[in-house]
C-alpha positions as CSV (number, residue, x, y, z in Angstrom):
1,X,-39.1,36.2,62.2
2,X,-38.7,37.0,58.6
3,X,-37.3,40.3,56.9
4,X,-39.5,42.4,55.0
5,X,-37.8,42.1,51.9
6,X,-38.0,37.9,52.2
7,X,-40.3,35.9,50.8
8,X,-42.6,33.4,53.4
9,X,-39.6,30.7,53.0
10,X,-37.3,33.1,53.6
11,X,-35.5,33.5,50.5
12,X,-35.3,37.1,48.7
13,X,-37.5,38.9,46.5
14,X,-34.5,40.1,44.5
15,X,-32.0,42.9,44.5
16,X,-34.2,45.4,43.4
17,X,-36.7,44.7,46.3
18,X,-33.5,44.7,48.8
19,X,-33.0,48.0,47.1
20,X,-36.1,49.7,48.1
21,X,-36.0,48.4,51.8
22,X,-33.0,49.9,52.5
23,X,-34.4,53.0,51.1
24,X,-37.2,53.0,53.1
25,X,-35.1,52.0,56.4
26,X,-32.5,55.1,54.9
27,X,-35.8,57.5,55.1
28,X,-36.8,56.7,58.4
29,X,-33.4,57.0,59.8
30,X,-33.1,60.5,58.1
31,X,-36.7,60.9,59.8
32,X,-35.3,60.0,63.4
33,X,-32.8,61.9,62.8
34,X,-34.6,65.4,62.0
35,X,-36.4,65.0,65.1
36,X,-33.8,64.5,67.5
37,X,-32.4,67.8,65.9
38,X,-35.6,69.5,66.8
39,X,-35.8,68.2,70.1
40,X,-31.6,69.4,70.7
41,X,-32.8,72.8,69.7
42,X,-35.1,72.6,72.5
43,X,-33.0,70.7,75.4
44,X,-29.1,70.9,75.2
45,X,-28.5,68.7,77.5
46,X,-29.9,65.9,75.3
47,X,-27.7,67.7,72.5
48,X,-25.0,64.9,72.4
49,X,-27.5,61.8,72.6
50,X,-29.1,63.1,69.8
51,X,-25.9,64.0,68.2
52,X,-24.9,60.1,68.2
53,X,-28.0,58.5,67.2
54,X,-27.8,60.8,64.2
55,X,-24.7,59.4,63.2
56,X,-25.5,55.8,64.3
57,X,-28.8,55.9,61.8
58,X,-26.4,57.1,58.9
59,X,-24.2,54.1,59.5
60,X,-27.0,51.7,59.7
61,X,-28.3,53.6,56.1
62,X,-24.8,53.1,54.9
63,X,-24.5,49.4,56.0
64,X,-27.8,48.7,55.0
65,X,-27.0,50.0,51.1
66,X,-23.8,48.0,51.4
67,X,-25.6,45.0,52.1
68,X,-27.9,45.9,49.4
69,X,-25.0,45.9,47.0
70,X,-23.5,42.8,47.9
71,X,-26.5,41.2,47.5
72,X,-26.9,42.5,44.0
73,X,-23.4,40.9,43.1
74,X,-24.1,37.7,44.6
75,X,-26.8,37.4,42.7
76,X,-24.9,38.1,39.5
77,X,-22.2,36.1,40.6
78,X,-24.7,33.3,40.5
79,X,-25.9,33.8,36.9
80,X,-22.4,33.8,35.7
81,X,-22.1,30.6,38.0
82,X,-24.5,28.9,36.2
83,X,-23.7,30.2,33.0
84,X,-20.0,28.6,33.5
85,X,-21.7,25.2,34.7
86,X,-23.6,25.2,31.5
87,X,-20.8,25.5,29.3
88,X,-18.9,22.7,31.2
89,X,-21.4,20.5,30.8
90,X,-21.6,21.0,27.6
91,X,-18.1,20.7,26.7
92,X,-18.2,17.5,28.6
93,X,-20.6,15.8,26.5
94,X,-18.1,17.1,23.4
95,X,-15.3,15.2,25.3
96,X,-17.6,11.9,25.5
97,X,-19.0,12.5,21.8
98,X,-14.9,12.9,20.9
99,X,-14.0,9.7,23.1
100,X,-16.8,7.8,21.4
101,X,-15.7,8.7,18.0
102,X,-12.0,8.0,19.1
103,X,-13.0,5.0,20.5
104,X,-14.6,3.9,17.3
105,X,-11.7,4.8,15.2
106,X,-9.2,2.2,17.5
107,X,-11.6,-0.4,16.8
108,X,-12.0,0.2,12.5
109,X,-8.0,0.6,13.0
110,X,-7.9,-2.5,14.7
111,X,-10.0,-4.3,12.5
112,X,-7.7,-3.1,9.3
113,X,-4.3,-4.1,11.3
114,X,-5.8,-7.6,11.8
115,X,-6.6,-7.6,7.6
116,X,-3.3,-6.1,6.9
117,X,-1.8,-9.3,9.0
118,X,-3.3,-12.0,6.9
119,X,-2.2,-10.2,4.1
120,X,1.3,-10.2,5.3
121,X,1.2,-13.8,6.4
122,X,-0.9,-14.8,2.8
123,X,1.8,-13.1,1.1
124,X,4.4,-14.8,3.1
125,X,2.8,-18.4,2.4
126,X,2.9,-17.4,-1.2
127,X,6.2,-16.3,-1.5
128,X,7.1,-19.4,0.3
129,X,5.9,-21.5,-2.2
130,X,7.6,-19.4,-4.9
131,X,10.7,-19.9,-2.7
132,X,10.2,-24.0,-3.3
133,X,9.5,-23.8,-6.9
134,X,12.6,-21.6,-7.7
135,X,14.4,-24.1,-5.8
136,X,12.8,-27.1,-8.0
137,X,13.2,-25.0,-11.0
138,X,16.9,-24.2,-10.5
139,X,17.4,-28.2,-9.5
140,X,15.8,-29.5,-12.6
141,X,17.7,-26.8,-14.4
142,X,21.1,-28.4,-12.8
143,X,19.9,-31.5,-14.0
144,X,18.8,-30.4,-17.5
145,X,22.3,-28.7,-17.7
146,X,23.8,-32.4,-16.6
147,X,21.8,-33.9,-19.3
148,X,23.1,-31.3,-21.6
149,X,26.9,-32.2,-20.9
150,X,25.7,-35.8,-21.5
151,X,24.1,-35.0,-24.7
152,X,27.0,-32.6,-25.8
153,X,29.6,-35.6,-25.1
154,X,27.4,-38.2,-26.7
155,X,27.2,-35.7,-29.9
156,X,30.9,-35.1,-30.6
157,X,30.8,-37.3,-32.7
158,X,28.1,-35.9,-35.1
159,X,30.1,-32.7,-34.7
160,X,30.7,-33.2,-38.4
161,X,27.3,-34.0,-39.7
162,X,27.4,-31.0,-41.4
163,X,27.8,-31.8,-45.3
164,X,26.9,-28.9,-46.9
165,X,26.2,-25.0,-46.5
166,X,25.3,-23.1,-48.9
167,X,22.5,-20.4,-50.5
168,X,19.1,-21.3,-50.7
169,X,19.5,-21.0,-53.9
170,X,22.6,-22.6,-54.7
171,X,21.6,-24.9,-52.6
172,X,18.5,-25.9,-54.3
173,X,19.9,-25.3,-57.4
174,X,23.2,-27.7,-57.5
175,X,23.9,-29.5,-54.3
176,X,27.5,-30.9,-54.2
177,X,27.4,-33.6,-51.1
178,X,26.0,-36.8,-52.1
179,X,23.2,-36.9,-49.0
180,X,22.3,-33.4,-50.0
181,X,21.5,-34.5,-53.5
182,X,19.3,-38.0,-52.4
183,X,17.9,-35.5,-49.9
184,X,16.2,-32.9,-52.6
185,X,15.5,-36.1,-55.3
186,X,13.4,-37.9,-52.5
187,X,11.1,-34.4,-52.3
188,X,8.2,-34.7,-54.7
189,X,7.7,-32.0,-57.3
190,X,4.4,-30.4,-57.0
191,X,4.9,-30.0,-61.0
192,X,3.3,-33.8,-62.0
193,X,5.3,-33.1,-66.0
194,X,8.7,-32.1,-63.9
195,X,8.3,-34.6,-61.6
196,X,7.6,-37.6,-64.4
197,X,10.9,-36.3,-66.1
198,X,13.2,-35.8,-63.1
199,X,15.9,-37.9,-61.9
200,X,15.8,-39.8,-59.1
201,X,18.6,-41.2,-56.9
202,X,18.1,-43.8,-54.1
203,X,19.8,-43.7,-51.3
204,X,20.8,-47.3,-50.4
205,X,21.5,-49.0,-47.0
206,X,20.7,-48.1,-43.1
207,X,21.1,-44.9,-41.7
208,X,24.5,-44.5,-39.3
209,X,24.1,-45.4,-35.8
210,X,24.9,-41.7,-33.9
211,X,26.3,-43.3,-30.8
212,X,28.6,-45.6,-32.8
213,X,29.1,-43.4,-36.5
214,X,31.4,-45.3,-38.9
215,X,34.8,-44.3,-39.6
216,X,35.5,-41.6,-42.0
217,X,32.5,-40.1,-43.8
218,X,29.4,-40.0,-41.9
219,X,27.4,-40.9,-44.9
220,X,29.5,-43.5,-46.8
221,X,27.2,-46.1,-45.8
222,X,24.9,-45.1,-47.9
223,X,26.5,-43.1,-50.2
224,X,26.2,-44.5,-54.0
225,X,30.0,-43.2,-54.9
226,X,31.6,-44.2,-52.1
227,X,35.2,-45.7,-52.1
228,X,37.6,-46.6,-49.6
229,X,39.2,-43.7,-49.0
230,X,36.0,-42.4,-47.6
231,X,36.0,-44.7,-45.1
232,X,39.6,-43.9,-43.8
233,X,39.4,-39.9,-44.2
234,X,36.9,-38.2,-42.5
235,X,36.3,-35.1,-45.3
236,X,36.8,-31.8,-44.2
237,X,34.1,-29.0,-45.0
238,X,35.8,-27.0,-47.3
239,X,34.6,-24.5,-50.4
240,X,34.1,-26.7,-53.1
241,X,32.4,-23.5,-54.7
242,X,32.0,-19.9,-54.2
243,X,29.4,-19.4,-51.2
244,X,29.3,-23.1,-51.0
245,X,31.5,-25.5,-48.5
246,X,31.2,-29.4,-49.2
247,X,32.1,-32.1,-46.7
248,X,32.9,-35.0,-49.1
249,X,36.3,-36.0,-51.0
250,X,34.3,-35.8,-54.0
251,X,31.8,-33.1,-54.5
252,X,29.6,-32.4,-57.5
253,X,30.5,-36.1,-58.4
254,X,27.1,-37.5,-57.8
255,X,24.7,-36.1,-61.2
């Protein structure tokens, strides 16, 4: 059997159709009731019964508009249930859209820390091989500073192969050391009449050996006014005139 308000499955019309059933079962029972007054006016005995199925139809009215109610909030209840099942869902498929995006950021982060490491380890490699080239540099620089010392030793002995300073100028004008003078005739005079009519002076003999100089004056081997006293004196560089220092025991000598 099926209630009146209930669809051939069973199921409900609705609230509002519960709604007017229970109205109508409210009328009726107001009905029976009215005529089980009438009839106690007319039999007192049956006074009480009547009296009782009066107030048994209002409860049934009463329950049955209770029912009603509760009906109409389970319903509702429903809608919001659904409603709430929606939005879940939907913030669902922003936490698997988020976890996707997330997902993809890991693996771009990933991919940069495994570009970042070569870097580092092509950097490392490089700075390696600055490490071993520093360390060749600063050996070949020991060595060059060995060879130096040699050198430096070697060359004491030309310590004094400095014959003449002086002006560019004076220099030019009147050198006083003997090489200094063969040194400026031997340059040609771009002047073809000066050149014709200036003086030449040859310098004679071979040049001193640098790892075994002669004694006294560097230059006395091929010196044209040498004597012996420039072969046991080694000249000192002294002013021989102003702003001009001469090493040779006799400066200006050579015309």
């Amino acid at each position: 059997m099926r209630l009146p308000f209930s669809k051939a499955n069973g199921t409900a019309n609705g609230h509002d159709a519960l709604f007017a059933e229970a109205g109508r079962i409210a009328s009726t029972a107001r009905n029976v009731a009215e005529n089980y007054a009438a009839l106690a006016r007319g039999s007192e005995t049956q006074a009480g019964l009547i009296e009782g199925a009066m107030v048994t139809a209002t409860e049934v009215a009463e329950s049955l508009r209770q029912t009603s109610q509760q009906a109409a909030s389970i319903a509702t209840s429903g809608e919001e249930l659904s409603s709430s099942v929606n939005e879940l869902a939907a913030s669902i498929d922003e936490i698997a859209a988020g976890t996707a995006g997330l997902a993809t950021s890991i693996a771009e982060t990933g991919a940069s820390v495994e570009e970042t490491s070569r870097s580092i380890a092509s950097v490392a490699e490089t700075t390696r091989g600055m490490n071993t080239a520093a360390t060749e540099v600063a050996n070949g620089m020991t060595e060059m500073a060995a060879s130096i010392k040699s050198v430096t030793t070697e060359g004491e002995s030309l310590s004094t192969s400095i014959v003449e300073v002086a002006s560019a100028s004076g220099f030019f004008a009147r050198p006083l050391h003997p090489y200094t003078r063969t040194l400026i005739s031997a340059a040609p005079v771009p002047d073809p009449r000066v050149e014709r009519t200036r003086r030449h002076v040859p310098m004679k003999g071979e040049p001193p050996s640098a790892l075994n100089p002669p004694s006294g004056c560097r230059f006395r081997t091929r010196c044209p006014i040498a004597e012996e006293r420039c072969a046991r004196e080694e000249p000192p560089l002294l002013e021989a005139a102003p702003g001009q220092r001469v090493a040779c025991h006799f400066p200006g000598k050579l015309s």
